[in-house]
SENUFI-6570 format. One record per residue (C-alpha): residue number from 1; residue in one letter; x, y, z. Coordinates in nm, 4 decimals. Example, Ala and Ser with C-alpha at 12.3 -4.5 7.8 and 13.67 -1.06 7.14 Angstrom:
// residues 2
[rose 1 "a" [1.2300 -0.4500 0.7800]]
[rose 2 "s" [1.3670 -0.1060 0.7140]]
//
This chain:
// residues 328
[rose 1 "x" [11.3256 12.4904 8.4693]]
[rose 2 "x" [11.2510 12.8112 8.3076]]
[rose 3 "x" [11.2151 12.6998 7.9812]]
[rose 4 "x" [10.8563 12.6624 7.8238]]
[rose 5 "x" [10.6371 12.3717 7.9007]]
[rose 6 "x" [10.8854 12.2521 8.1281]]
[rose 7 "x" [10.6143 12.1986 8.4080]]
[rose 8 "x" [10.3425 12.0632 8.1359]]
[rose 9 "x" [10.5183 11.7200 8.2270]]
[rose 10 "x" [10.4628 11.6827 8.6278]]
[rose 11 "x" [10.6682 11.3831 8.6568]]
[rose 12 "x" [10.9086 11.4543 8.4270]]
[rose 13 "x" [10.9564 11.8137 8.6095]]
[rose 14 "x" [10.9567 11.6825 8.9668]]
[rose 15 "x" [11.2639 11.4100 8.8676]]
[rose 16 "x" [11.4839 11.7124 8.7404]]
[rose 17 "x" [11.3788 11.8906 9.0123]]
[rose 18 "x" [11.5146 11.5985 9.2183]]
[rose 19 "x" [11.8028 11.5587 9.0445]]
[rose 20 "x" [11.8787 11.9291 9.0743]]
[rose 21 "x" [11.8794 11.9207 9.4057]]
[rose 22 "x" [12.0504 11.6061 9.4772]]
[rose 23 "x" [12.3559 11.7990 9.2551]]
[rose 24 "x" [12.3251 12.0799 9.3906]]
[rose 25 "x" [12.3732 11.9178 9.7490]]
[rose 26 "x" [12.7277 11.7360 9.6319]]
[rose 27 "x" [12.8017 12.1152 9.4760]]
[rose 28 "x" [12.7118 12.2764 9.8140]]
[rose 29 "x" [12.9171 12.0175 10.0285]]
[rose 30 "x" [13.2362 12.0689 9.8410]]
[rose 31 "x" [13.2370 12.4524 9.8347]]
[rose 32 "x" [13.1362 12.5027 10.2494]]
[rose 33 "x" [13.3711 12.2311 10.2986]]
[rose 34 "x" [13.6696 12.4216 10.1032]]
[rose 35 "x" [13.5571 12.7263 10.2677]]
[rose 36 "x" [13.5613 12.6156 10.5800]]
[rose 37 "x" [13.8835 12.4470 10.5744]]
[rose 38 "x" [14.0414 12.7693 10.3981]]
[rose 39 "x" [13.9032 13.0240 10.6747]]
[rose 40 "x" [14.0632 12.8006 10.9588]]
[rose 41 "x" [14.4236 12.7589 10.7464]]
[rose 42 "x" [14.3976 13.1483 10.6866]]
[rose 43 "x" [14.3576 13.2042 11.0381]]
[rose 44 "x" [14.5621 13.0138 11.2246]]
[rose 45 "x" [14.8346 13.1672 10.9871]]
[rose 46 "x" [14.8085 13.4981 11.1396]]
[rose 47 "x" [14.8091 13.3240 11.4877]]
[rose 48 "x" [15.0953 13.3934 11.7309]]
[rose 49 "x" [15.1636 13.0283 11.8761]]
[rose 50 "x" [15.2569 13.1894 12.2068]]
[rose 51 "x" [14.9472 13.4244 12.2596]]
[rose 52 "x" [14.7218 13.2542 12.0786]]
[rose 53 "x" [14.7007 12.8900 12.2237]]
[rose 54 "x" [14.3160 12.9382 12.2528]]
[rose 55 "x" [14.2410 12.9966 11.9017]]
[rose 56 "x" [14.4822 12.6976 11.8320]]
[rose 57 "x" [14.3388 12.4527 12.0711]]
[rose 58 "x" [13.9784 12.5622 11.8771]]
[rose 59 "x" [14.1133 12.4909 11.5324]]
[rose 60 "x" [14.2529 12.1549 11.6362]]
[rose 61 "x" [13.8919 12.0378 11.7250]]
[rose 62 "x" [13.7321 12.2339 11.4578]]
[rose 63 "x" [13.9950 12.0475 11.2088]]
[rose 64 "x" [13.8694 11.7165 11.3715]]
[rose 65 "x" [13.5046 11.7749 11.3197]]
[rose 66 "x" [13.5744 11.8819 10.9659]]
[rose 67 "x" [13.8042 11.5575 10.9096]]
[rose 68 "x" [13.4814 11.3825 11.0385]]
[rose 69 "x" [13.2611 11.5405 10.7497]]
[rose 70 "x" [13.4963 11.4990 10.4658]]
[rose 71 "x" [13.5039 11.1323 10.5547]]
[rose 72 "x" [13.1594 11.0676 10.5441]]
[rose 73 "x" [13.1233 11.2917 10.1852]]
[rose 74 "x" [13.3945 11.0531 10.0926]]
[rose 75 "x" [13.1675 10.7717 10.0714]]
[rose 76 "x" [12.9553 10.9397 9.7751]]
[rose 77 "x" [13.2202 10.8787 9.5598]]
[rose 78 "x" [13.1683 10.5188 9.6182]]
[rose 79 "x" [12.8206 10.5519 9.4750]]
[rose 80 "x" [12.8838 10.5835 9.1079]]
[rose 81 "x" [12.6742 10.2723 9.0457]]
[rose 82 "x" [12.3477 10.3208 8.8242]]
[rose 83 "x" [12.1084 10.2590 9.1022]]
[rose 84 "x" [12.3157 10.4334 9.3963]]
[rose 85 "x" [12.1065 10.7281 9.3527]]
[rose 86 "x" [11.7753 10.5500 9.3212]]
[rose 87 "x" [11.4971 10.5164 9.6140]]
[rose 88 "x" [11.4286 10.1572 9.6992]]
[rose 89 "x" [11.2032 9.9147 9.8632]]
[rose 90 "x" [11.3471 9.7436 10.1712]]
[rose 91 "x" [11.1709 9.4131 10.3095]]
[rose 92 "x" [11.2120 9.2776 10.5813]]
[rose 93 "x" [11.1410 8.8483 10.5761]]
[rose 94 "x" [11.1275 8.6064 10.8967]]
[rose 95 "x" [11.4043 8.3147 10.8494]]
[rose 96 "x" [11.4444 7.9581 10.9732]]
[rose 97 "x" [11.4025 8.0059 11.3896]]
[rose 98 "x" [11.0057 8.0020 11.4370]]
[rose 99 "x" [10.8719 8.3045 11.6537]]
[rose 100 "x" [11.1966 8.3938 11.7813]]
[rose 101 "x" [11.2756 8.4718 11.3926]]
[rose 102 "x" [10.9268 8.6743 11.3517]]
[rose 103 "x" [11.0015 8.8576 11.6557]]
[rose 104 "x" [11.3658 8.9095 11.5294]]
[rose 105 "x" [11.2354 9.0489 11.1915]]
[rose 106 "x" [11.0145 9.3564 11.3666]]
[rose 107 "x" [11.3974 9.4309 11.5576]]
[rose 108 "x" [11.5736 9.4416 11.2084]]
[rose 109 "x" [11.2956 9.6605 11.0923]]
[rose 110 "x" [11.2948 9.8877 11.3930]]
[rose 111 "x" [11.6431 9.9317 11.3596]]
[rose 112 "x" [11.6623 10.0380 10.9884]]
[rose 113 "x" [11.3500 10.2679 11.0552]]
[rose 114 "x" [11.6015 10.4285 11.3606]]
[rose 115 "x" [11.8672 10.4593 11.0948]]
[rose 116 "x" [11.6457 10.5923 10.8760]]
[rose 117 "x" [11.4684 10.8689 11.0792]]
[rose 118 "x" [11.8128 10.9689 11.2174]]
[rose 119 "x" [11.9310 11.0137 10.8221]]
[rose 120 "x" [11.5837 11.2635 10.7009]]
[rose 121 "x" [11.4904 10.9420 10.4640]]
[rose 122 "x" [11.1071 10.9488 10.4047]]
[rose 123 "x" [10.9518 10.6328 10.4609]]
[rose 124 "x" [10.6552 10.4800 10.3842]]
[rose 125 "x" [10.5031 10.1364 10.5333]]
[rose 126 "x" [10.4135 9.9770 10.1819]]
[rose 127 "x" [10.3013 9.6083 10.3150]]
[rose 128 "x" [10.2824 9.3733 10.6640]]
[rose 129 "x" [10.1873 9.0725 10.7666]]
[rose 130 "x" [10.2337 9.0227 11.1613]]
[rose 131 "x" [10.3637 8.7035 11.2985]]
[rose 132 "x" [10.1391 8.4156 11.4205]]
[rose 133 "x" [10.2480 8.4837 11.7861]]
[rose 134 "x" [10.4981 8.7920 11.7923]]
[rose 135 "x" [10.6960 8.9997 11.5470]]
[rose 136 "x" [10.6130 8.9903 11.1858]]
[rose 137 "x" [10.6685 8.7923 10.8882]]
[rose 138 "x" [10.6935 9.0341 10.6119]]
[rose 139 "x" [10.6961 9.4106 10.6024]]
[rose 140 "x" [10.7926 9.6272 10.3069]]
[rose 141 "x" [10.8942 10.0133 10.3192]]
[rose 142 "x" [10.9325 10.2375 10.0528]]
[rose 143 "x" [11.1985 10.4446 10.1159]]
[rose 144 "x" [11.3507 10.7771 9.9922]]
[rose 145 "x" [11.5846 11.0424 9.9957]]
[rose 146 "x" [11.9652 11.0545 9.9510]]
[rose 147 "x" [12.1222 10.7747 9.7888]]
[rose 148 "x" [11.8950 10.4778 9.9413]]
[rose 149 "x" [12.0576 10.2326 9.7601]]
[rose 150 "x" [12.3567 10.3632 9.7644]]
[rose 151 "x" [12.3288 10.3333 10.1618]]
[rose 152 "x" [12.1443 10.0353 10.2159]]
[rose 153 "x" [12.2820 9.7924 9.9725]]
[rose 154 "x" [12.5130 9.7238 10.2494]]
[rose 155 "x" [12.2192 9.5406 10.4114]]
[rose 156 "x" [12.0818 9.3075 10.1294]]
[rose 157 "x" [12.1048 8.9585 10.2525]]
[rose 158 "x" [12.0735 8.7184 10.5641]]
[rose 159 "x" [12.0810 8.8772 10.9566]]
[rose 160 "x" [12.0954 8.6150 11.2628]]
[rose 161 "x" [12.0760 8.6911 11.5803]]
[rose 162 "x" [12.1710 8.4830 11.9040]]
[rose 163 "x" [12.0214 8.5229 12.2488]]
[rose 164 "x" [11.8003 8.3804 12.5403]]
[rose 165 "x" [11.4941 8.3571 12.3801]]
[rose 166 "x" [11.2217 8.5467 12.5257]]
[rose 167 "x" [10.9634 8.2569 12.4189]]
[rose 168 "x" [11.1186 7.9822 12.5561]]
[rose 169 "x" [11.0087 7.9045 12.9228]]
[rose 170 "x" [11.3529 7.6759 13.0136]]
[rose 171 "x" [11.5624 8.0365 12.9326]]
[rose 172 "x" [11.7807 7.8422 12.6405]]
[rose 173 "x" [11.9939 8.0269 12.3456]]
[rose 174 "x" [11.8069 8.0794 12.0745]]
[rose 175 "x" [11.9468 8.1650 11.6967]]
[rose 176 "x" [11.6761 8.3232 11.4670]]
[rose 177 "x" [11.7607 8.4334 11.1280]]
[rose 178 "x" [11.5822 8.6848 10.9520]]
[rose 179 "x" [11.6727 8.8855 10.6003]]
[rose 180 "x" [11.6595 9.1927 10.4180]]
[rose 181 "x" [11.5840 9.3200 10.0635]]
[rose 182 "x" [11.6815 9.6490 9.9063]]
[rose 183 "x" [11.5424 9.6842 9.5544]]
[rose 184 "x" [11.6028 9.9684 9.3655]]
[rose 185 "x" [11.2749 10.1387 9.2374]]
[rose 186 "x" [11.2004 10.2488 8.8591]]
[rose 187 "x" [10.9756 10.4086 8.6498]]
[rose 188 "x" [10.6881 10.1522 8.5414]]
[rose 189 "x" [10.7817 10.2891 8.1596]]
[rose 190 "x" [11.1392 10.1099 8.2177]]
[rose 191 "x" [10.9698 9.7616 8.2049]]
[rose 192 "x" [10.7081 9.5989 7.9596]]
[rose 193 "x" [10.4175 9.4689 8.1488]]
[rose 194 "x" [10.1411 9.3040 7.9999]]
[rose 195 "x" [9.8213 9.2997 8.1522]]
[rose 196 "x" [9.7745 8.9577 8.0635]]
[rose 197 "x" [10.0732 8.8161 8.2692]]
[rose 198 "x" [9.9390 8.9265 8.6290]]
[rose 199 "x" [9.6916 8.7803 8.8371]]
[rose 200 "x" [9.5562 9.0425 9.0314]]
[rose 201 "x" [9.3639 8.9473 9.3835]]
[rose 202 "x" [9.2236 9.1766 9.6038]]
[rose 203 "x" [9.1788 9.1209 10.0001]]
[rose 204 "x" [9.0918 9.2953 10.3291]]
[rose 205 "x" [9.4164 9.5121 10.4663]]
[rose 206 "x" [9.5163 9.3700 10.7826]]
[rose 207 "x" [9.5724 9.5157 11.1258]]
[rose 208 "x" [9.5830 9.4872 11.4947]]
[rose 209 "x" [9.2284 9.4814 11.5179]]
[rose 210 "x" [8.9330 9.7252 11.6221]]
[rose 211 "x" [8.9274 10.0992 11.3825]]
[rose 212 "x" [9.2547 9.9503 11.2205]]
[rose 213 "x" [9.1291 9.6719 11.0384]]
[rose 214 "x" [9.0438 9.7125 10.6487]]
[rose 215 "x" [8.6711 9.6250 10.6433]]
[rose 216 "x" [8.6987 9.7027 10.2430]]
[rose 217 "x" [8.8868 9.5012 9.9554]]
[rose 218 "x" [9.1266 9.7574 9.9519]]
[rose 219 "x" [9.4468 9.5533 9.9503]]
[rose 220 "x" [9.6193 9.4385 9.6526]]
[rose 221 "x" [9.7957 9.1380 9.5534]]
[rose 222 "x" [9.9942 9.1188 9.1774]]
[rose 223 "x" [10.1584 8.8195 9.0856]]
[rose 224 "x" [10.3363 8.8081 8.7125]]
[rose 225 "x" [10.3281 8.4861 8.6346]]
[rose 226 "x" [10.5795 8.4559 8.3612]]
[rose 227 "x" [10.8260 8.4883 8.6641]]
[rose 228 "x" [10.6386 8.3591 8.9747]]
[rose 229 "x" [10.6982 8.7569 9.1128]]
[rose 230 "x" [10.4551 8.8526 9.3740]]
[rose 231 "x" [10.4179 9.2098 9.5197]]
[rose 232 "x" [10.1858 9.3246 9.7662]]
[rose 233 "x" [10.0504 9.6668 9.9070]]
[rose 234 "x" [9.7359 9.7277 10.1768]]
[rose 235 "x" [9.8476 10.0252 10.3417]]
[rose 236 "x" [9.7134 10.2795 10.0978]]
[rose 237 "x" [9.3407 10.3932 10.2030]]
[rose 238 "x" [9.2226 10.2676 9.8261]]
[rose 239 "x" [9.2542 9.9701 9.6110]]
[rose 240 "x" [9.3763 10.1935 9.3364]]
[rose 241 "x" [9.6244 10.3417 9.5397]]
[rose 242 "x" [9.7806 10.0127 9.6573]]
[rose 243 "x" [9.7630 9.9010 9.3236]]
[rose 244 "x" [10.0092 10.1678 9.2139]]
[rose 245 "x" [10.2360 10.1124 9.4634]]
[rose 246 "x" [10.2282 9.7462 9.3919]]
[rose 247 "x" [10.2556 9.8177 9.0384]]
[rose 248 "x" [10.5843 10.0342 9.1176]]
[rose 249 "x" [10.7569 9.7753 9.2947]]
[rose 250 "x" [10.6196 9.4879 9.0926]]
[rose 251 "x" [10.9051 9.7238 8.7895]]
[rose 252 "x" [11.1483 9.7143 9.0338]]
[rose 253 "x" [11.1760 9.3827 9.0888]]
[rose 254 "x" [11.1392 9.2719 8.7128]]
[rose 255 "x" [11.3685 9.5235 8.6272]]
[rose 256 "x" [11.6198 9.4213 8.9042]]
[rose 257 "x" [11.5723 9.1133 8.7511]]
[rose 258 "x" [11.6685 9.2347 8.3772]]
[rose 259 "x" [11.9780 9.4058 8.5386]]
[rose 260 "x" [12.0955 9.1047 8.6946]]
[rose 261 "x" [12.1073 8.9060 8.3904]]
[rose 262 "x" [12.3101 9.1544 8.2170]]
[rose 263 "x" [12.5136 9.2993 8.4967]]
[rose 264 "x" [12.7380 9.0169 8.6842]]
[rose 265 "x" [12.8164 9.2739 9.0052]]
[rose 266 "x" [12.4120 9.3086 9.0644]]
[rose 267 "x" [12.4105 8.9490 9.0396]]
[rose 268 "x" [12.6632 8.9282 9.2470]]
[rose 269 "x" [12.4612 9.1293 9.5064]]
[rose 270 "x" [12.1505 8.9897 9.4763]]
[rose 271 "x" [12.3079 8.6425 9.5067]]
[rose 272 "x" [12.4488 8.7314 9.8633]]
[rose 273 "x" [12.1062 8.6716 10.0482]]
[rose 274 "x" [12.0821 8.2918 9.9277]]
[rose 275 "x" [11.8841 8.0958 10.2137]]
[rose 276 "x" [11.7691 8.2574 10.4963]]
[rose 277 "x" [11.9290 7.9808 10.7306]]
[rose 278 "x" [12.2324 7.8576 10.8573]]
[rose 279 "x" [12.5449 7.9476 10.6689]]
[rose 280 "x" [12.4162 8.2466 10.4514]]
[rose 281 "x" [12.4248 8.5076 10.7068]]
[rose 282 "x" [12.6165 8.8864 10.6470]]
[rose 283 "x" [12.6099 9.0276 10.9651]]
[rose 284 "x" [12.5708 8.8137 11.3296]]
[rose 285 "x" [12.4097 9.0153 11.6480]]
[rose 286 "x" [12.5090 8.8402 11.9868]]
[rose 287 "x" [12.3358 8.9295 12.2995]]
[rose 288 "x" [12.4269 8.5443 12.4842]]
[rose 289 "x" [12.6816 8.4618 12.6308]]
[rose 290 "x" [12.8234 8.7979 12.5018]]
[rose 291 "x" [12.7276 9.1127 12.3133]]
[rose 292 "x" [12.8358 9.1542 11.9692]]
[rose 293 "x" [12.7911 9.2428 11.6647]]
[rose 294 "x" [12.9834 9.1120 11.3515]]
[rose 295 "x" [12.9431 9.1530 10.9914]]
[rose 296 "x" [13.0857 8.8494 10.7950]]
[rose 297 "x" [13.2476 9.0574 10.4925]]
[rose 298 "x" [13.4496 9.3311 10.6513]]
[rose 299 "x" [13.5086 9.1970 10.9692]]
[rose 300 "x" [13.3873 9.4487 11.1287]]
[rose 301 "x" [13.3036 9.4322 11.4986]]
[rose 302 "x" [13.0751 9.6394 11.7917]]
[rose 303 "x" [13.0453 9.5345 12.1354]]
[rose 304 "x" [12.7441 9.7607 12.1502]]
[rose 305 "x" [12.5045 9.5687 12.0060]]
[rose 306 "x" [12.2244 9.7410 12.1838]]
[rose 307 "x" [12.3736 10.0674 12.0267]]
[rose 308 "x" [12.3282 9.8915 11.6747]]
[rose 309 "x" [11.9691 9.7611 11.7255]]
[rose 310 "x" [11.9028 10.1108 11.8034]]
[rose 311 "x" [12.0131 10.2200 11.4151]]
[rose 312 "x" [12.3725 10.3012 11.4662]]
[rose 313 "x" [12.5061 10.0796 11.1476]]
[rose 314 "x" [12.7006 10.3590 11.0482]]
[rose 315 "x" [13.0314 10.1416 11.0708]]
[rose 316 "x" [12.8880 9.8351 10.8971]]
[rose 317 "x" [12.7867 10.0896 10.6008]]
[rose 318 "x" [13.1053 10.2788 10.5698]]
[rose 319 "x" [13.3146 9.9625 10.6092]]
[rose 320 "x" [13.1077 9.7924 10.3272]]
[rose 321 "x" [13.1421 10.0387 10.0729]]
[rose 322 "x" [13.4814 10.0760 10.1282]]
[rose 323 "x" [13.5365 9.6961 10.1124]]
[rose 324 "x" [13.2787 9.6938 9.7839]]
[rose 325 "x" [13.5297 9.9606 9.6154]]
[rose 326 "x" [13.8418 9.7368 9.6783]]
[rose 327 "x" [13.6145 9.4573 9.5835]]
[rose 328 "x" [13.5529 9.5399 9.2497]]
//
């Protein structure tokens, strides 16, 4: 960072930055960890187990709470994947199940914005499209931070959810399904793109009406049609703007694409969503006749569903990487 000209290249210098810092984070874990852990050892071996039951009691909880941290900075060692590190773009699709699916969708992305806030990720609403009556049938955030996909792979594929529906005037069970997307994101200079394989179309940025609507053609629709890939962005204030962010994910998904081919384990992954129907689903959320929620691959189960829709996935995540590691 010191060296000459190292700031002359502004996105070269803010990735190292990033990267220095994502390092140095690991680096600063392990060494107030082992501190930590040797102050409390070095203590308790000057204790005098008769006189000093109070400083005892203390460590035991203190050695809990630190057993509790070295757990979860277990898991980065599971992310020594390529894209573990990268940010992503997580979308969020309506399934088979009519408006009870829509309205199902805006839960799943409420609860992964929940999990998200509660984890310091910075997120950006990249592209929406409400439902005809409730919920929504697309929405696409941009996420970043630490380890996205390296977190939130655990998500990719199909969610379905059973309950009394709350459209349904005779009170009957209901399933919806709805699924989710986690792409990593890359540099537009990873992947060739020629000009002459999109179809750009530009259209008004929807809303909920009144000041929020888009009277402007400032949303931005790319479609590369060598691949049928379409990517969308309207919630930038300018056309250009969208189209950058469009542009950004339109790499990410041709170069997920690329990786696939080559890679059998992404392929693997990316594979998992399949139809967004019966059958396909990852994870089931009960709230009729009871509450529950159940991820298909680990077998991991919470009675608190509520507790879940509310962003605590925290099991589901640690339970999939670990499963992932013994996987593969």
């Amino acid at each position: 960072m010191s060296a000459a000209g190292f700031w002359d290249d502004a996105d070269g210098a803010q990735k190292a930055v990033a990267e220095l810092k994502s390092l140095s984070g690991v680096v600063d874990e392990v060494r107030e960890l082992s501190g930590a852990l040797s102050d409390e050892v070095d203590l308790l071996e000057m204790c005098d187990e008769v006189r000093d039951q109070a400083h005892i009691h203390e460590a035991q909880e203190k050695a809990t709470h630190l057993s509790r941290r070295i757990e979860a900075f277990e898991l980065q060692t599971f992310f020594n994947g390529p894209n573990d590190a990268r940010d992503v773009f997580l979308a969020i699709h309506a399934g088979a199940g009519g408006v009870d699916s829509m309205d199902w969708a805006s839960m799943l992305l409420r609860m992964y914005r929940r999990w998200l806030d509660r984890n310091g990720y910075d997120v950006a609403l990249v592209d929406y499209q409400s439902g005809d009556e409730a919920g929504l049938k697309r929405a696409v955030l941009e996420v970043r931070g630490k380890y996205p996909f390296g977190y939130l792979k655990s998500e990719m594929g199909v969610h379905r959810l059973v309950r009394i529906s709350p459209f349904d005037a005779n009170h009957k069970r209901h399933t919806s399904f709805a699924s989710a997307d986690v792409i990593p994101e890359y540099d537009e200079i990873d992947v060739t793109i020629n000009e002459s394989d999109l179809k750009i179309d530009t259209y008004s940025a929807g809303g909920p009406g009144g000041q929020h609507v888009n009277k402007t053609q400032s949303a931005v629709r790319i479609t590369h049609l060598p691949t049928g890939v379409v990517v969308q962005c309207q919630n930038e204030r300018s056309q250009q703007l969208n189209r950058k962010v469009a542009m950004r994910a339109l790499a990410a998904k041709l170069h997920q694409m690329e990786e696939a081919k080559r890679e059998t384990e992404l392929a693997k992954m990316y594979g998992e969503k399949g139809e967004i129907a019966f059958g396909s689903q990852i994870r089931s959320y009960t709230l009729q006749p009871y509450t529950l929620a159940k991820d298909h691959r680990t077998g991991v189960e919470i009675g608190n569903v509520q507790a879940v829709l509310d962003g605590q996935i925290d099991p589901f995540i640690e339970a999939f990487l670990k499963w992932k590691e013994r996987k593969y």
